[in-house]
C-alpha positions, 0 to 999 in steps of 0.5 A: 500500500505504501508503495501505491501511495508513493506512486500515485504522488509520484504521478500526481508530482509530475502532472502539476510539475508539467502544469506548472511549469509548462505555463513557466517555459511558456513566459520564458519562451517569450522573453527569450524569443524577444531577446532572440529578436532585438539580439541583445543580452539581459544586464548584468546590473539587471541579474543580480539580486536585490540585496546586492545592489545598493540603493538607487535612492541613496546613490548621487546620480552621474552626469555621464549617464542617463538615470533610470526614471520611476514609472510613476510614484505609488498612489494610495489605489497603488497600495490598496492592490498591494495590500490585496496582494498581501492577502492573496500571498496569505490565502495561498500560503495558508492553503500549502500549509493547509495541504501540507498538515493534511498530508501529515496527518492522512500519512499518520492515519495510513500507518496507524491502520485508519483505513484505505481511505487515508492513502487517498487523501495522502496521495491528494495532499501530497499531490497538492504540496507539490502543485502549490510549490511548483507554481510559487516558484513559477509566480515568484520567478517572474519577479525576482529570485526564488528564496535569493537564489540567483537561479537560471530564468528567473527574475524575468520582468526586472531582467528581461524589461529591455527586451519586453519594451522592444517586443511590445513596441514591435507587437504595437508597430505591426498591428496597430500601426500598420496602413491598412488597421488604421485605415480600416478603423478610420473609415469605420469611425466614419469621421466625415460623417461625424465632424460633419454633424457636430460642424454643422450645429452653430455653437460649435461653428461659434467655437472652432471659429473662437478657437481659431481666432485665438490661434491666430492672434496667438501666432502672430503675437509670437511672430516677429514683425522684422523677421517677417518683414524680411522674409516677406521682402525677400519673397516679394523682390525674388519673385519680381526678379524672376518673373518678366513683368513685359509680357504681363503689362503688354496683354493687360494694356493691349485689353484695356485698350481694346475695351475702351478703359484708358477712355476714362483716364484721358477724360481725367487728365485733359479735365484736369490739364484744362483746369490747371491751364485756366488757374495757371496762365501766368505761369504758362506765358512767364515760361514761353518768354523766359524761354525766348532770346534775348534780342527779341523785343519784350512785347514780342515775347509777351504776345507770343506767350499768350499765342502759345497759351490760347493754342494750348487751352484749345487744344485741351479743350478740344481734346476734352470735348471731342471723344473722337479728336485726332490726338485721342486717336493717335493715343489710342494708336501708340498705346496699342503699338506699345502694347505689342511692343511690350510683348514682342519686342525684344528692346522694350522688353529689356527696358522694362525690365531694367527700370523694374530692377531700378525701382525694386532696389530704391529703399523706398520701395523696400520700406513700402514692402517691409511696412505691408506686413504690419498692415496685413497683420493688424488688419488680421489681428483686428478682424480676428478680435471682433466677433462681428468682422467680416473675416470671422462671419465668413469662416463661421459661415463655410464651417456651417456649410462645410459641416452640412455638406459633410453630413449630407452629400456623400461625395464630399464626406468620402473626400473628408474621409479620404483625406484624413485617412491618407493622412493618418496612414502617412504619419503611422507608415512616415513615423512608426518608427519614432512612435514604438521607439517611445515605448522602448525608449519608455521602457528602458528607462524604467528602473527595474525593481521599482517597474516590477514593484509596480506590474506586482501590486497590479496583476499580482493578486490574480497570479496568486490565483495560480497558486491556489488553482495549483494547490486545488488541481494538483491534489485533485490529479493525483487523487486521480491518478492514485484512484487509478492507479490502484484500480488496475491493481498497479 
C-alpha cells in the first residue's frame, strides 16, 4: 500500500510539475524569443539580486549617464492592490500549509491502520504540496529570485524589461500601426460623417471659429514683425526678379485698350490739364518768354506767350470735348503699338525690365514692402478680435456649410474621409518608427525593481490565483491518478 501511495504522488508530482511549469517555459519562451529578436543580452546590473545592489535612492546620480526614471510614484489605489496582494500571498500560503498538515496527518492515519481511505487523501495532499510549490516558484520567478537564489530564468520582468519594451513596441508597430488597421478603423469611425454633424450645429461653428481666432492672434503675437518683414521682402523682390513683368503689362494694356478703359483716364487728365491751364496762365506765358532770346523785343515775347497759351487751352479743350479728336486717336494708336511692343519686342522688353530692377532696389520701395506686413497683420489681428468682422462671419459661415455638406452629400464626406485617412496612414507608415521607439525608449528607462514593484501590486493578486488553482488541481490529479492507479491493481 505504501508503495501505491508513493506512486500515485509520484504521478500526481509530475502532472502539476508539467502544469506548472509548462505555463513557466511558456513566459520564458517569450522573453527569450524577444531577446532572440532585438539580439541583445539581459544586464548584468539587471541579474543580480536585490540585496546586492545598493540603493538607487541613496546613490548621487552621474552626469555621464542617463538615470533610470520611476514609472510613476505609488498612489494610495497603488497600495490598496498591494495590500490585496498581501492577502492573496496569505490565502495561498495558508492553503500549502493547509495541504501540507493534511498530508501529515492522512500519512499518520495510513500507518496507524485508519483505513484505505487515508492513502487517498495522502496521495491528494501530497499531490497538492507539490502543485502549490511548483507554481510559487513559477509566480515568484517572474519577479525576482526564488528564496535569493540567483537561479537560471528567473527574475524575468526586472531582467528581461529591455527586451519586453522592444517586443511590445514591435507587437504595437505591426498591428496597430500598420496602413491598412488604421485605415480600416478610420473609415469605420466614419469621421466625415461625424465632424460633419457636430460642424454643422452653430455653437460649435461659434467655437472652432473662437478657437481659431485665438490661434491666430496667438501666432502672430509670437511672430516677429522684422523677421517677417524680411522674409516677406525677400519673397516679394525674388519673385519680381524672376518673373518678366513685359509680357504681363503688354496683354493687360493691349485689353484695356481694346475695351475702351484708358477712355476714362484721358477724360481725367485733359479735365484736369484744362483746369490747371485756366488757374495757371501766368505761369504758362512767364515760361514761353523766359524761354525766348534775348534780342527779341519784350512785347514780342509777351504776345507770343499768350499765342502759345490760347493754342494750348484749345487744344485741351478740344481734346476734352471731342471723344473722337485726332490726338485721342493717335493715343489710342501708340498705346496699342506699345502694347505689342511690350510683348514682342525684344528692346522694350529689356527696358522694362531694367527700370523694374531700378525701382525694386530704391529703399523706398523696400520700406513700402517691409511696412505691408504690419498692415496685413493688424488688419488680421483686428478682424480676428471682433466677433462681428467680416473675416470671422465668413469662416463661421463655410464651417456651417462645410459641416452640412459633410453630413449630407456623400461625395464630399468620402473626400473628408479620404483625406484624413491618407493622412493618418502617412504619419503611422512616415513615423512608426519614432512612435514604438517611445515605448522602448519608455521602457528602458524604467528602473527595474521599482517597474516590477509596480506590474506586482497590479496583476499580482490574480497570479496568486495560480497558486491556489495549483494547490486545488494538483491534489485533485493525483487523487486521480492514485484512484487509478490502484484500480488496475498497479
Amino acid at each position: 500500500m505504501d508503495g501505491d501511495v508513493k506512486r500515485g504522488a509520484q504521478g500526481a508530482q509530475g502532472a502539476s510539475q508539467g502544469q506548472s511549469q509548462g505555463a513557466y517555459d511558456t513566459a520564458d519562451k517569450a522573453v527569450e524569443a524577444a531577446e532572440a529578436d532585438t539580439g541583445q543580452n539581459s544586464r548584468a546590473t539587471s541579474g543580480q539580486s536585490r540585496t546586492d545592489r545598493p540603493d538607487r535612492t541613496d546613490r548621487p546620480s552621474r552626469p555621464d549617464r542617463p538615470a533610470r526614471r520611476f514609472v510613476a510614484e505609488f498612489t494610495a489605489a497603488d497600495e490598496e492592490k498591494r495590500r490585496g496582494v498581501r492577502r492573496m500571498k496569505l490565502t495561498a500560503t495558508g492553503l500549502l500549509v493547509f495541504v501540507a498538515l493534511v498530508y501529515v496527518l492522512a500519512t499518520w492515519a495510513e500507518h496507524a491502520g485508519a483505513g484505505a481511505w487515508a492513502g487517498y487523501v495522502a496521495a491528494a495532499a501530497e499531490a497538492g504540496m507539490v502543485g502549490a510549490l511548483a507554481d510559487w516558484f513559477a509566480v515568484t520567478a517572474l519577479f525576482r529570485h526564488p528564496l535569493g537564489i540567483p537561479i537560471p530564468h528567473t527574475a524575468i520582468i526586472p531582467k528581461k524589461k529591455d527586451q519586453l519594451g522592444v517586443s511590445l513596441g514591435e507587437f504595437v508597430g505591426e498591428n496597430f500601426l500598420s496602413g491598412t488597421v488604421v485605415r480600416d478603423r478610420l473609415r469605420a469611425v466614419g469621421i466625415g460623417s461625424r465632424l460633419g454633424s457636430w460642424l454643422a450645429e452653430p455653437e460649435h461653428a461659434d467655437r472652432v471659429t473662437a478657437e481659431a481666432a485665438t490661434a491666430l492672434r496667438g501666432a502672430l503675437t509670437v511672430l516677429r514683425d522684422s523677421d517677417v518683414q524680411a522674409i516677406v521682402g525677400e519673397a516679394i523682390t525674388r519673385r519680381a526678379d524672376n518673373a518678366e513683368i513685359a509680357p504681363g503689362l503688354g496683354k493687360m494694356l493691349e485689353k484695356v485698350v481694346a475695351d475702351g478703359g484708358h477712355k476714362r483716364i484721358v477724360d481725367l487728365v485733359c479735365v484736369r490739364a484744362h483746369d490747371w491751364l485756366v488757374l495757371h496762365s501766368d505761369h504758362v506765358m512767364d515760361a514761353v518768354q523766359g524761354g525766348a532770346p534775348g534780342w527779341t523785343p519784350r512785347f514780342v515775347d509777351k504776345r507770343v506767350g499768350e499765342r502759345v497759351y490760347k493754342e494750348l487751352l484749345r487744344f485741351v479743350t478740344e481734346m476734352r470735348d471731342m471723344p473722337e479728336h485726332p490726338a485721342r486717336g493717335a493715343l489710342d494708336r501708340f498705346l496699342t503699338d506699345f502694347a505689342a511692343d511690350l510683348q514682342s519686342d525684344s528692346d522694350t522688353r529689356g527696358r522694362v525690365e531694367r527700370l523694374k530692377s531700378e525701382i525694386l532696389g530704391r529703399s523706398e520701395v523696400q520700406d513700402i514692402i517691409a511696412s505691408a506686413w504690419s498692415a496685413v497683420r493688424q488688419m488680421i489681428v483686428a478682424a480676428a478680435e471682433d466677433e462681428r468682422s467680416e473675416l470671422r462671419l465668413r469662416v463661421r459661415a463655410s464651417l456651417l456649410s462645410l459641416g452640412r455638406r459633410m453630413a449630407t452629400e456623400p461625395d464630399v464626406r468620402e473626400k473628408v474621409d479620404g483625406w484624413v485617412e491618407g493622412a493618418a496612414v502617412y504619419v503611422v507608415t512616415t513615423y512608426r518608427a519614432e512612435i514604438t521607439s517611445l515605448i522602448t525608449d519608455t521602457v528602458a528607462g524604467w528602473d527595474a525593481e521599482h517597474t516590477t514593484r509596480k506590474i506586482e501590486a497590479h496583476i499580482g493578486r490574480d497570479l496568486q490565483f495560480i497558486r491556489i488553482n495549483g494547490t486545488v488541481v494538483g491534489s485533485l490529479a493525483g487523487l486521480l491518478i492514485f484512484t487509478v492507479s490502484r484500480a488496475l491493481g498497479a
